[in-house]
C-alpha positions in Angstrom: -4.3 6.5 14.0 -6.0 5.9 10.6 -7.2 9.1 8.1 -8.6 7.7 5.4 -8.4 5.4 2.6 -7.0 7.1 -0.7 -8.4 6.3 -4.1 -4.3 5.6 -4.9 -0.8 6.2 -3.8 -1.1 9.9 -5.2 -4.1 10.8 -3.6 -2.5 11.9 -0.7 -3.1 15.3 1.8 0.3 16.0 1.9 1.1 19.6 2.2 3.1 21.5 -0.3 5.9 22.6 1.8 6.0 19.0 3.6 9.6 17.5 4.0 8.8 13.4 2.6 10.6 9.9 2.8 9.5 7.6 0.8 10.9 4.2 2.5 11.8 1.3 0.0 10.9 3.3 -3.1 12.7 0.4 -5.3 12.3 1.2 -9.3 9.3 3.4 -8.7 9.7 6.4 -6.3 7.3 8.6 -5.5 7.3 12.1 -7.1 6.7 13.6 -3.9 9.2 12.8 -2.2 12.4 14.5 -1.1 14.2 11.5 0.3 14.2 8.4 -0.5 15.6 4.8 1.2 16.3 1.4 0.1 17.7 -2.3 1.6 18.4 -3.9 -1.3 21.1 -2.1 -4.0 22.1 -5.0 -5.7 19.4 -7.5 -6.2 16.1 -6.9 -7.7 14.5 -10.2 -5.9 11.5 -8.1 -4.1 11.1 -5.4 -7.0 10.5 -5.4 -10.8 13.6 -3.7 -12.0 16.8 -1.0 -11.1 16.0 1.7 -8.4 15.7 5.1 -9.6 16.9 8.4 -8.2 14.4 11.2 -9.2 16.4 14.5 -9.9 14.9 16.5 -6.9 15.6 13.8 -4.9 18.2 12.0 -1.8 18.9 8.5 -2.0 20.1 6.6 1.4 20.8 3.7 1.8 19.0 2.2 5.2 17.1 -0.7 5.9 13.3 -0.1 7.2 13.5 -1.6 10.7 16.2 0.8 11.4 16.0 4.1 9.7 19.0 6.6 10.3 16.9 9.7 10.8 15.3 11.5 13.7 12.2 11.1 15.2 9.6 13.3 13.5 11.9 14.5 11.0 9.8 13.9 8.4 6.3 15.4 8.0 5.3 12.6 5.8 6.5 9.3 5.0 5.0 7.0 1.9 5.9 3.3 2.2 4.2 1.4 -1.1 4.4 -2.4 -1.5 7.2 -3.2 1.1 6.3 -4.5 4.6 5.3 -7.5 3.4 9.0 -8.2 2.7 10.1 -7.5 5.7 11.0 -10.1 8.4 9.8 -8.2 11.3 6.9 -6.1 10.7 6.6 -4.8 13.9 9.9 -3.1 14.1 9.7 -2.1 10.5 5.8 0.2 11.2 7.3 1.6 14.5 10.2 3.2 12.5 7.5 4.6 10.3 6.0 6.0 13.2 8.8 7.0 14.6 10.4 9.3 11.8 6.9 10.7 10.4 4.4 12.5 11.9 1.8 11.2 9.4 2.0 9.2 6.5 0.8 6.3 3.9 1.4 2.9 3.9 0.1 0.2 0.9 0.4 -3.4 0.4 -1.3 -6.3 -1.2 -4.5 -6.8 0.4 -5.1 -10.9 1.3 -7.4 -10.8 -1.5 -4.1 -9.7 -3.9 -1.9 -11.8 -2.5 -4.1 -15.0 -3.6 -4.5 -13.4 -7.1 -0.6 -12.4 -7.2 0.8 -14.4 -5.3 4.8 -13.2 -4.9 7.3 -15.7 -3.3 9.0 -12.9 -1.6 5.9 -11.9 0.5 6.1 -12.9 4.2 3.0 -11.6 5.3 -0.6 -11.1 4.3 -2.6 -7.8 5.2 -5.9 -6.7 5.9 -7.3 -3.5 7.4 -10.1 -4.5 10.2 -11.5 -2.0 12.5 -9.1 1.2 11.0 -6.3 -0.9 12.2 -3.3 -2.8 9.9 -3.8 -6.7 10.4 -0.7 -8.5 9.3 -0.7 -12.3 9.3 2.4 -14.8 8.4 2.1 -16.5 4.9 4.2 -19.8 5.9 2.1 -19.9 9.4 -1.4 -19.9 7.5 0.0 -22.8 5.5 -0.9 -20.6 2.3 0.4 -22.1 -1.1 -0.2 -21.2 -4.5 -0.8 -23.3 -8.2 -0.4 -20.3 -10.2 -1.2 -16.7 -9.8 -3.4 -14.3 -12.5 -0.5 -11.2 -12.3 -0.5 -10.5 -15.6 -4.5 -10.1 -16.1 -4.5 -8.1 -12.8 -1.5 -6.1 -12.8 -0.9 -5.8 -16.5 -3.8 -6.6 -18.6 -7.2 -5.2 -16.8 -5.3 -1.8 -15.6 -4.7 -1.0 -19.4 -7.5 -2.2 -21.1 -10.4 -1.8 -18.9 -12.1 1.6 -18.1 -14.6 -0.6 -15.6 -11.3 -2.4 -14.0 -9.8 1.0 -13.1 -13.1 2.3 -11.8 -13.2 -0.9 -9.5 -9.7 -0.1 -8.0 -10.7 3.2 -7.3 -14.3 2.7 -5.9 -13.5 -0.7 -3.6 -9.7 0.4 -3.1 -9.5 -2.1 -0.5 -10.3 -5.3 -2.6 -6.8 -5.9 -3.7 -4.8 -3.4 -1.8 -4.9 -2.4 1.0 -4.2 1.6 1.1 -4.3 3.1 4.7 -3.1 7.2 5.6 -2.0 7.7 9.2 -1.2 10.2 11.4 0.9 10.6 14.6 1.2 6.5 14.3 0.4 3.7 12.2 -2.1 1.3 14.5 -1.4 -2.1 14.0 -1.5 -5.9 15.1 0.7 -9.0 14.0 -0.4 -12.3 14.4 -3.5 -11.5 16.2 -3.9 -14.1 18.9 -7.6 -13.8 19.2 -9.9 -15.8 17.4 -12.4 -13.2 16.2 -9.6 -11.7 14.0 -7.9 -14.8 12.8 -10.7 -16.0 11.4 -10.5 -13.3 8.6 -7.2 -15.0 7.3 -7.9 -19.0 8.0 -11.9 -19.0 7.9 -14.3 -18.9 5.2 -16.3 -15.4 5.2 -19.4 -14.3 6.0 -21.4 -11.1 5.0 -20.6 -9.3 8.1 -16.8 -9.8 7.5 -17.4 -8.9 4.2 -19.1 -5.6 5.4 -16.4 -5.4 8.2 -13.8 -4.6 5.4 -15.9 -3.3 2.5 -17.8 -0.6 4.0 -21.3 -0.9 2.5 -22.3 2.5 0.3 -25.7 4.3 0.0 -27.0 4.3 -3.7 -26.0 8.2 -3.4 -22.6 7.3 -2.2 -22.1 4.8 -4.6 -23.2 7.1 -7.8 -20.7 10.2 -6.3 -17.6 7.9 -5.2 -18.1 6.3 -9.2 -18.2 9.7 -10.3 -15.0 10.9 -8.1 -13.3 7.5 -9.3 -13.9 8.6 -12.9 -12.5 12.1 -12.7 -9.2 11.0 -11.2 -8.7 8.4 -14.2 -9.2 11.3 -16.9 -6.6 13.3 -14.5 -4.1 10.6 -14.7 -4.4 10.1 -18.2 -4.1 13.8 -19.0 -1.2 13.9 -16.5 0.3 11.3 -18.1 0.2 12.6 -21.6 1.7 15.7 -20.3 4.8 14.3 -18.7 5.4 12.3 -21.5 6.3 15.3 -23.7 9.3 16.2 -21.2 
């Protein structure tokens, strides 16, 4: 079932004496994490660059919809940017399930996938209701002229204080960022029409509110606030790390 929606991939409740997988870490493992998993060692086709091995950590090499490790053996497991890769999604967030007892899954939200577009997603995401909607890209007839990656991914998150606030505040908008525990709930190609129509249907303010919770004035002012302290932190931490 759902937790919560962190502010970002490192604004997690995972304990300190937690046992971690991260699952498809590519070229940018969590620190957290103890061991870490990926398909694909000799192509880079759906990642930016080389996997890296952190020093503390276990490299395996597994695929995601079959995972050698026990079930529950991990306390936690982090999955960042992969199951819309994958070619069977259901199979892919049982596994998850299976081998954590809680964890944290992100991927592009349908909102980033129309704004960076990748040719090696399969599937477009949205969380409805606390649950992980997936729909098929090639099935929505989806295609692209040209994506804005580089202002999104590249440009705004270094240059703009107000962009970074944005991603922290509305951390839905682009990505979708969902913590689970026990299992992650989820539906694939929803057959009903009252979900569907988030993917293949112009919206509506109640959709809107549906997946942007609306905010109190109050709420508004202390989630900005809250959204600004964690940018200072990760700059700070930042700055620290780099002197190592």
């Amino acid at each position: 079932m759902k937790v919560r929606n962190p502010i970002t991939r490192f604004d997690l409740r995972v304990p300190s004496n937690a046992k971690v997988l991260d699952v498809g870490s590519g070229h940018n493992p969590h620190p957290r994490a103890n061991v870490i998993t990926d398909k694909f060692t000799d192509s880079n086709y759906h990642r930016a660059s080389d996997i890296k091995v952190l020093k503390h950590q276990k490299f395996v090499e597994a695929s995601g919809e079959s995972l050698p490790f026990k079930d529950k053996e991990f306390d936690y497991v982090i999955c960042c940017h992969v199951v819309e890769h994958v070619d069977n999604p259901s199979v892919f967030l049982n596994e998850l399930s299976r081998v954590g007892r809680g964890g944290y899954l992100e991927a592009p939200s349908l909102l980033g996938e129309y704004l960076v577009p990748k040719e090696s997603h399969q599937w477009v995401i949205l969380e409805i209701d606390n649950k992980v909607v997936l729909m098929n890209k090639e099935r929505l007839g989806i295609k692209y002229e040209h994506g804005f990656g580089e202002i999104f991914l590249e440009f705004l998150p270094t240059n703009s204080f107000g962009f970074k606030i944005l991603q922290r505040t509305h951390q839905q908008l682009m990505t979708v960022k969902h913590e689970w525990k026990d299992s992650i709930e989820y539906i694939v190609d929803p057959p009903n029409e009252e979900l569907r129509q988030y993917f293949d249907k112009p919206w509506d303010l109640k959709m809107y509110q549906e997946v942007f919770s609306k905010r109190s004035l109050g709420r508004e002012y202390i989630t900005a606030m809250a959204a600004t302290f964690d940018i200072f932190k990760s700059v700070i931490k930042s700055k620290v790390l780099s002197r190592f």
